[in-house]
N, CA and C atoms as an extended XYZ file, in Angstrom:
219
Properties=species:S:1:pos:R:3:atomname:S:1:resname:S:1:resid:I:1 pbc="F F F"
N       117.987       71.714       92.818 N   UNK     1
C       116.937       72.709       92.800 CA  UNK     1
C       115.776       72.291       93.706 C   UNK     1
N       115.651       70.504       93.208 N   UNK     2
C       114.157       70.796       94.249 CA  UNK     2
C       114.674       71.076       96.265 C   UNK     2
N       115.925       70.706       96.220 N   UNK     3
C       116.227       70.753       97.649 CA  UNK     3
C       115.998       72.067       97.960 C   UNK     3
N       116.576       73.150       97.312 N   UNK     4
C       116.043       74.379       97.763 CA  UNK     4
C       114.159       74.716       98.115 C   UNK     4
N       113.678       73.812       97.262 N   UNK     5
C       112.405       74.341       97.328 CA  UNK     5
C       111.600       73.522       98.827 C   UNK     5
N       112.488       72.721       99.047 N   UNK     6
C       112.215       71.914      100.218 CA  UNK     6
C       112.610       72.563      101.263 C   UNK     6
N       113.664       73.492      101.159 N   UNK     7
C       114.235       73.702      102.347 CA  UNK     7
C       113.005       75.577      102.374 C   UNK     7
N       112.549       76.356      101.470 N   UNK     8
C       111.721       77.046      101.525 CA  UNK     8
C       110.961       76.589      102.107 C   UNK     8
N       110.132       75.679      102.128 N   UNK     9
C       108.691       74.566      102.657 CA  UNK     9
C       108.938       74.528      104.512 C   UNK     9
N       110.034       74.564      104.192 N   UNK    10
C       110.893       73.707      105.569 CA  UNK    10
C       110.603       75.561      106.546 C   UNK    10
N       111.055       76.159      106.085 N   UNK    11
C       111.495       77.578      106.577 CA  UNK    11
C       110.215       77.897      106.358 C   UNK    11
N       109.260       77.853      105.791 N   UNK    12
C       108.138       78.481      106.041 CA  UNK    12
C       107.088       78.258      107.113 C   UNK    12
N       107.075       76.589      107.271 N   UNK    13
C       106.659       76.015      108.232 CA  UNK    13
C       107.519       76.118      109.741 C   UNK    13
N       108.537       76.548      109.864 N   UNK    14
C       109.108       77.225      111.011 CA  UNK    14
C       108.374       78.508      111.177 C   UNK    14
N       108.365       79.308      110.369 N   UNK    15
C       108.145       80.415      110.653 CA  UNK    15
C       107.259       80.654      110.957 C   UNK    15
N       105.556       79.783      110.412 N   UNK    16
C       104.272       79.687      110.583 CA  UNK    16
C       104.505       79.078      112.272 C   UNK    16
N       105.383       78.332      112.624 N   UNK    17
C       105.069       77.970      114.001 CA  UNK    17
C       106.057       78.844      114.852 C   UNK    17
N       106.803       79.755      114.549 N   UNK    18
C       107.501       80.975      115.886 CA  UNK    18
C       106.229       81.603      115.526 C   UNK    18
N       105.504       82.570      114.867 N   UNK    19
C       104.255       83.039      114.771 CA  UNK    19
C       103.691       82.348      115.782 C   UNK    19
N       102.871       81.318      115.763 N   UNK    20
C       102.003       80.695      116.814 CA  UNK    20
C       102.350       80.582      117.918 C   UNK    20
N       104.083       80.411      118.323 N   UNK    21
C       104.337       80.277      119.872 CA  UNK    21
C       104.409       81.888      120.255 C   UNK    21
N       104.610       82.292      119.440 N   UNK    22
C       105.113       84.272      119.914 CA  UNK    22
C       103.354       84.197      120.439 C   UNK    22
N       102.252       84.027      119.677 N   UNK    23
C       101.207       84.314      119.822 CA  UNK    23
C       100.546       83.757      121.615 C   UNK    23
N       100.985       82.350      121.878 N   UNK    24
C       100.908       81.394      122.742 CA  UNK    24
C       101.255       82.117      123.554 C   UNK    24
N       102.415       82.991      123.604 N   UNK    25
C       103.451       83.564      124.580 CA  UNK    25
C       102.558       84.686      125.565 C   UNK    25
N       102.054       85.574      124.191 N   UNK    26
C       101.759       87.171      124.492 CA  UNK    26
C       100.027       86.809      125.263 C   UNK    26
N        99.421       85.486      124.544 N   UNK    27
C        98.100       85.225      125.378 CA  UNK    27
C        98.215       85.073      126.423 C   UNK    27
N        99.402       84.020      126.855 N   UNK    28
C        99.704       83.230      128.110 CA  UNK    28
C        99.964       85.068      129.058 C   UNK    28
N       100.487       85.432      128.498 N   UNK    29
C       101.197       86.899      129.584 CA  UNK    29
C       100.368       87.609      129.666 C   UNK    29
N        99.182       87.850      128.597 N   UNK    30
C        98.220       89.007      128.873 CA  UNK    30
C        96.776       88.697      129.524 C   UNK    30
N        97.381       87.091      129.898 N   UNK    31
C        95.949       86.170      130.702 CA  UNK    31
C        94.742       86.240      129.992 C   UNK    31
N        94.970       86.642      128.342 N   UNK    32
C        94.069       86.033      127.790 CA  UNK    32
C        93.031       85.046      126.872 C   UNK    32
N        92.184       84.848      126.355 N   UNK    33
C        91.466       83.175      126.331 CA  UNK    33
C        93.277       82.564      125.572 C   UNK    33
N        93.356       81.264      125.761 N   UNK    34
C        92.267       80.417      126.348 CA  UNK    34
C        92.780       80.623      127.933 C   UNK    34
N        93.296       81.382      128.347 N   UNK    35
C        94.083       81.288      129.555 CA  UNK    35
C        93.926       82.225      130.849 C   UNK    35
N        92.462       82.716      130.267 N   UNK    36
C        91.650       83.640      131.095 CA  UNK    36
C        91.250       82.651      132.814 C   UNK    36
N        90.799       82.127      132.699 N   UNK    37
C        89.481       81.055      133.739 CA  UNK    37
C        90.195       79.384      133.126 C   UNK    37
N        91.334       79.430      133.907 N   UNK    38
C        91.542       77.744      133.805 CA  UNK    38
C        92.470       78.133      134.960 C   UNK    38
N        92.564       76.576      135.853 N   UNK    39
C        93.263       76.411      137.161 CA  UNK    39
C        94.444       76.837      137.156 C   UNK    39
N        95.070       76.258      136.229 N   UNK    40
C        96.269       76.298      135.752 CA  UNK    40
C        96.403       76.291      134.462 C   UNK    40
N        97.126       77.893      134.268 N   UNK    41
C        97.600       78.030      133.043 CA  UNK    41
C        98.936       77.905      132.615 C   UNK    41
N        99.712       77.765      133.709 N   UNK    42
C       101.086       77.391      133.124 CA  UNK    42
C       100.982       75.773      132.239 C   UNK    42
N       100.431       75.019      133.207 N   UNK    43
C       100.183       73.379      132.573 CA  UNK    43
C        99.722       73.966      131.234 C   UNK    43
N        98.865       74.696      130.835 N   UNK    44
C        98.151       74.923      129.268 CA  UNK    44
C        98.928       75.541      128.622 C   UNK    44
N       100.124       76.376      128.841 N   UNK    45
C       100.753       76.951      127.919 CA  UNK    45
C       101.260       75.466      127.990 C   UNK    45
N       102.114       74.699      128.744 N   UNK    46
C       102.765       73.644      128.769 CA  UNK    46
C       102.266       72.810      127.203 C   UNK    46
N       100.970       72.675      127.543 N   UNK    47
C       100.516       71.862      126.780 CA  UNK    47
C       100.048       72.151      124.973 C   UNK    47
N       100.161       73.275      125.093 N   UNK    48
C        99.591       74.468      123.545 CA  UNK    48
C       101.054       74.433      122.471 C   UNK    48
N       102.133       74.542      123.178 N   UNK    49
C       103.331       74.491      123.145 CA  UNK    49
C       103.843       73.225      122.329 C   UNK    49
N       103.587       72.147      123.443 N   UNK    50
C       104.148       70.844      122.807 CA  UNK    50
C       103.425       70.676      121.564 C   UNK    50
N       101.982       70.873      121.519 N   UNK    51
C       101.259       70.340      120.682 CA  UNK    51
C       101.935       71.301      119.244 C   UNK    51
N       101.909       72.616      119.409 N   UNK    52
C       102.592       73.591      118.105 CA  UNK    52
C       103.939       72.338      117.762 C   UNK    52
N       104.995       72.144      118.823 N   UNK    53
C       106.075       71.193      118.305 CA  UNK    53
C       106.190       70.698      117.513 C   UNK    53
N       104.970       69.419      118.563 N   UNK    54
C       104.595       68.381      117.693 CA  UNK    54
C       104.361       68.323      116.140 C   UNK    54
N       103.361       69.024      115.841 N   UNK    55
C       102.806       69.353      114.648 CA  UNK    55
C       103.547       69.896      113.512 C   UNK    55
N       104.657       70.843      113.987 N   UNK    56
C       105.954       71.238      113.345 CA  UNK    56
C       106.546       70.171      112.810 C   UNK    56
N       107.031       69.250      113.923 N   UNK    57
C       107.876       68.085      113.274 CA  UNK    57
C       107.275       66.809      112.048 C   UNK    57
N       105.911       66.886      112.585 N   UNK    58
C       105.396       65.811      112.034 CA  UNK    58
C       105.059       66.349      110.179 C   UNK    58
N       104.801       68.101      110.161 N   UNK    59
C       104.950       68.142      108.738 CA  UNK    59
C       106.671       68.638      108.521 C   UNK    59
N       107.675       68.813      109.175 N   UNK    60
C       108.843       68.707      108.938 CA  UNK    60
C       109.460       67.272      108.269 C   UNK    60
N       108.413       66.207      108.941 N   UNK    61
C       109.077       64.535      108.823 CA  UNK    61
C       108.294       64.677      107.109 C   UNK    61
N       107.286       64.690      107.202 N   UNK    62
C       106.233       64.708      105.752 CA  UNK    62
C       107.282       65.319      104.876 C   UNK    62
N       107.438       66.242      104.681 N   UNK    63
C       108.246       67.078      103.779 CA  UNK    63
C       109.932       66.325      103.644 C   UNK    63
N       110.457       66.510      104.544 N   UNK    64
C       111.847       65.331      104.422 CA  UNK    64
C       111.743       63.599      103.167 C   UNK    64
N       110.424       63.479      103.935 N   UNK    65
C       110.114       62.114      103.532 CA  UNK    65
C       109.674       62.255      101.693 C   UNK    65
N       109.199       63.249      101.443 N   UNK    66
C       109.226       63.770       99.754 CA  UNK    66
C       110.094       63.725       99.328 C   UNK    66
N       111.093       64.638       99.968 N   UNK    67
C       112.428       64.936       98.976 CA  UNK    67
C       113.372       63.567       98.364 C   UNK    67
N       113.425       63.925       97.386 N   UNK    68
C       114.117       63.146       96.416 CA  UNK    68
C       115.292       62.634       96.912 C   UNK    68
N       115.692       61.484       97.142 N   UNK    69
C       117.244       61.007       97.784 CA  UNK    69
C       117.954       61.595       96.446 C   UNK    69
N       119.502       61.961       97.558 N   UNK    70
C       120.375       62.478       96.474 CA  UNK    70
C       121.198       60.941       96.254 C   UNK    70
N       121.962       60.726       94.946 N   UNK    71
C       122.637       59.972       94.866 CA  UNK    71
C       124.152       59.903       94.787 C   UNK    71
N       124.761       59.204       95.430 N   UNK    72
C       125.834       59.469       95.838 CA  UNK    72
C       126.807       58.987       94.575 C   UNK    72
N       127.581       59.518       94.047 N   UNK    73
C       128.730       58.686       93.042 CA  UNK    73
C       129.839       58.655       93.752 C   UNK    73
């Protein structure tokens, strides 16, 4: 049971971050903030991007690292 509730946690926090890159996406295309007046905005989506990743994985690792080891018989 609790694995299911982990794997909800898990799927929600995906979903909270396709939200943010869809969002990243439609700013980056409609040239607007933060991507209005910077040299280069491809490098900043580059960089808005990794950082969403990042942040994904690192509460993906958090949450893994809770769950209860199963035990094997």
């Amino acid at each position: 049971m609790l694995h299911l509730i982990n794997i909800s946690k898990t799927g929600s926090l995906t979903d909270r971050t396709c939200e943010s890159l869809k969002h990243e996406k439609y700013s980056y295309l409609g040239k607007a903030s933060p991507y209005a007046n910077v040299p280069d905005p491809h490098a900043l989506l580059a960089e808005r991007i990794e950082s969403l990743v990042s942040q994904e994985h690192a509460k993906w690792a958090s949450v893994q690292q809770q769950e209860p080891k199963s035990k094997t018989t």
